[in-house]
VOKOLGU-358606 format. One record per residue (C-alpha): residue number from 1; residue in three letters; x, y, z. Coordinates in nm, 4 decimals. Layout:
NUM | ALA | X | Y | Z $
...
This chain:
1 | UNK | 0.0000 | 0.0000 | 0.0000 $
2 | UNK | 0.1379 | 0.3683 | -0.0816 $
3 | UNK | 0.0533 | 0.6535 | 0.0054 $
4 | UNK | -0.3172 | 0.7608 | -0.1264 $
5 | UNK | -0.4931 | 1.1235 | -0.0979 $
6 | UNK | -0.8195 | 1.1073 | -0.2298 $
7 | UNK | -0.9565 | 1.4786 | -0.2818 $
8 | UNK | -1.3564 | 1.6079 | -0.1685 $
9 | UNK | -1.5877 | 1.6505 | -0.4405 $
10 | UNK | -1.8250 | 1.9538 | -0.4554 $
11 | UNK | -2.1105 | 1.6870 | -0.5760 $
12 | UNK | -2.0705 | 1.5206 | -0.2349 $
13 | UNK | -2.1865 | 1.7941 | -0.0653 $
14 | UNK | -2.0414 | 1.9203 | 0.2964 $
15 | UNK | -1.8244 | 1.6677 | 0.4553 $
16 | UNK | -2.0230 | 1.5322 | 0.7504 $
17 | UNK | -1.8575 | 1.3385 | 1.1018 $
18 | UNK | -2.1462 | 1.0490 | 1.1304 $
19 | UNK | -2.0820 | 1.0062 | 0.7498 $
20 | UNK | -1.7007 | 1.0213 | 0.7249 $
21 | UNK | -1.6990 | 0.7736 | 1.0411 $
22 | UNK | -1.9417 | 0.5425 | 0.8839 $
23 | UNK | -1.7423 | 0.4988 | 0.5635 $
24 | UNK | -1.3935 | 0.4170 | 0.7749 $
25 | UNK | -1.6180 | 0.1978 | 1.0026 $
26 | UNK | -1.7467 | 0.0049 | 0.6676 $
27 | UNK | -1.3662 | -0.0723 | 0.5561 $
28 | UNK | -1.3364 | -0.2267 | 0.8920 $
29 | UNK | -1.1347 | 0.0390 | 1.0782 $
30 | UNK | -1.1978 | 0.1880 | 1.3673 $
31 | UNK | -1.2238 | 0.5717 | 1.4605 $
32 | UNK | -1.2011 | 0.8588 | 1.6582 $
33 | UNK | -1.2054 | 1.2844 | 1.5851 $
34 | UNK | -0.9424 | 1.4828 | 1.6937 $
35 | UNK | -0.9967 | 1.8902 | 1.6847 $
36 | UNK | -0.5790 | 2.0762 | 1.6349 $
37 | UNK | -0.5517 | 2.4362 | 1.6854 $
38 | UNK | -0.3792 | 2.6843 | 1.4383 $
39 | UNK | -0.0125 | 2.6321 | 1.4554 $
40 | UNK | 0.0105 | 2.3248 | 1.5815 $
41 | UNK | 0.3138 | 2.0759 | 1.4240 $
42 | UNK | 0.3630 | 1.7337 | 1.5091 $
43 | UNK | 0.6494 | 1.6041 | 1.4554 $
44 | UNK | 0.7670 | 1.3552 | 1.2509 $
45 | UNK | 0.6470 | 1.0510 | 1.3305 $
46 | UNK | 0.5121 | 0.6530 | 1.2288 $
47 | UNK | 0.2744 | 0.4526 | 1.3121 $
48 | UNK | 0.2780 | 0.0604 | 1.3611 $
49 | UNK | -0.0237 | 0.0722 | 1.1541 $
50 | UNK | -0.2121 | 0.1895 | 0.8447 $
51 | UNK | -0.3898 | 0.5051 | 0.9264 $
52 | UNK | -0.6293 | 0.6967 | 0.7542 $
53 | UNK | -0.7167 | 1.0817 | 0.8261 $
54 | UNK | -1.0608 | 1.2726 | 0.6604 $
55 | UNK | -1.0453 | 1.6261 | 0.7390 $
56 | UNK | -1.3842 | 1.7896 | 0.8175 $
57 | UNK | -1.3003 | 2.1617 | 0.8424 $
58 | UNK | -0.9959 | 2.3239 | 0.8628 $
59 | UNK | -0.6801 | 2.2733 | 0.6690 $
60 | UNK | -0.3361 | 2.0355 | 0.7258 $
61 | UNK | -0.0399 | 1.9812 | 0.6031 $
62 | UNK | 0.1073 | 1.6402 | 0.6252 $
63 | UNK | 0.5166 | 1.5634 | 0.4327 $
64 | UNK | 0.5531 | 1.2135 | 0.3648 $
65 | UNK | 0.8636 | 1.1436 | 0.2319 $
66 | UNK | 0.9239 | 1.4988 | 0.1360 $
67 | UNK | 0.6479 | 1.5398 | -0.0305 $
68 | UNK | 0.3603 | 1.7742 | 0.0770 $
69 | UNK | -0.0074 | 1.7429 | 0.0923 $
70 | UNK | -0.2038 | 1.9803 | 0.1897 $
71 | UNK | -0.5486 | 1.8969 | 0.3174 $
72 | UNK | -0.8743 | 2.0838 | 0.3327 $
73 | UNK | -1.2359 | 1.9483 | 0.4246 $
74 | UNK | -1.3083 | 1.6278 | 0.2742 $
75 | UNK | -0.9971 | 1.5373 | 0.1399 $
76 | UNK | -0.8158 | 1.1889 | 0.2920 $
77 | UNK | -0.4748 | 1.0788 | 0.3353 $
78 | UNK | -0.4219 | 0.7161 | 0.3789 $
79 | UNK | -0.0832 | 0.6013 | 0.4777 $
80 | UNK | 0.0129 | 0.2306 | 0.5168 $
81 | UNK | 0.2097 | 0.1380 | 0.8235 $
82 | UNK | 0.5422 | 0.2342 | 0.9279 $
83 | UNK | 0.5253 | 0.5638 | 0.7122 $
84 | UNK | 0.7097 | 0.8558 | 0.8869 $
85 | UNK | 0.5046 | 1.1377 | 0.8580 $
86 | UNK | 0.4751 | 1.5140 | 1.0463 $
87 | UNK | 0.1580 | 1.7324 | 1.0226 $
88 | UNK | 0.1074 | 2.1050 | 1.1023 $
89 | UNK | -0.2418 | 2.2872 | 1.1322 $
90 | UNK | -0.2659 | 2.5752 | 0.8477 $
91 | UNK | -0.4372 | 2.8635 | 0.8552 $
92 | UNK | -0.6175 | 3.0687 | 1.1446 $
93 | UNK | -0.8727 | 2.8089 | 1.2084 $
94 | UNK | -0.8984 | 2.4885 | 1.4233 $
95 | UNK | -0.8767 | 2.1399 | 1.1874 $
96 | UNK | -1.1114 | 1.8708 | 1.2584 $
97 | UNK | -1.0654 | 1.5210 | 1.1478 $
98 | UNK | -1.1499 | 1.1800 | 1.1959 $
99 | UNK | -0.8600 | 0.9320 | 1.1637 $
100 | UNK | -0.9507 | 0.5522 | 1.1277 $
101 | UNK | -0.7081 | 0.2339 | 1.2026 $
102 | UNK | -0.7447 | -0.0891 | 1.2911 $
103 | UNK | -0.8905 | -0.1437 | 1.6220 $
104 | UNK | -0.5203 | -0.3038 | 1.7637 $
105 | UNK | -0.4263 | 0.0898 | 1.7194 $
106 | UNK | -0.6696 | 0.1824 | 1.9912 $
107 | UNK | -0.5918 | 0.1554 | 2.3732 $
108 | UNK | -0.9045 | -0.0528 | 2.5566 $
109 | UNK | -0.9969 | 0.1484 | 2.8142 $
110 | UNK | -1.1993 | -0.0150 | 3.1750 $
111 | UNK | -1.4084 | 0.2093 | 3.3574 $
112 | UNK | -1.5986 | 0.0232 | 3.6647 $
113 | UNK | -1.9159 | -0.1002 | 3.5285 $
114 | UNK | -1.8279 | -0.0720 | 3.1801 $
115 | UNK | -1.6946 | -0.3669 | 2.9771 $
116 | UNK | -1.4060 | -0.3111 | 2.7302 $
117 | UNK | -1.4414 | -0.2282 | 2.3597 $
């Protein structure tokens, strides 16, 4: 698997959180939203596995290999595993975005009462 951005298309309308999730969840991956403020960087960084981030509003730029991509709302980047990667939040607005993975890439978490996912 390499590296795949997959850009929004006006027809599709406004990019939507129930609907972005429900696509990842339908490959089989499992997800969660994260919201970045303006100026944020991350790093660069990997990943033990394949990842896959759907912006909702807001803009990013991820380099992969020295390449950039930048990201607006409802584009995807899908990166297989073990791809160093950094990120950094564009423009004066917060990013939102769900990122899917398999579900090994999410901790279980135990609350009293409340079985594990």
């Amino acid at each position: 698997m390499s590296v795949a951005v997959r850009r929004w298309r006006d027809a599709d309308g406004q990019p939507q959180l129930g609907a972005l999730r429900r696509r990842l969840e339908a490959e089989g991956l499992r997800t969660a939203w994260y919201s970045e403020v303006p100026g944020v960087v991350f790093p660069e960084h990997e990943h033990a596995f394949q990842e896959s981030r759907w912006i909702l509003s807001g803009f990013l730029l991820l380099e992969v290999a020295g390449e950039e991509y930048t990201l607006g709302p409802g584009d995807r980047i899908d990166l297989p595993a073990r791809t160093p990667h950094s990120a950094h939040v564009l423009g004066l607005s917060p990013v939102v975005y769900v990122t899917g993975a398999p579900a090994e890439a999410f901790p279980r978490i135990s609350r009293p009462g409340i079985a594990a996912a």
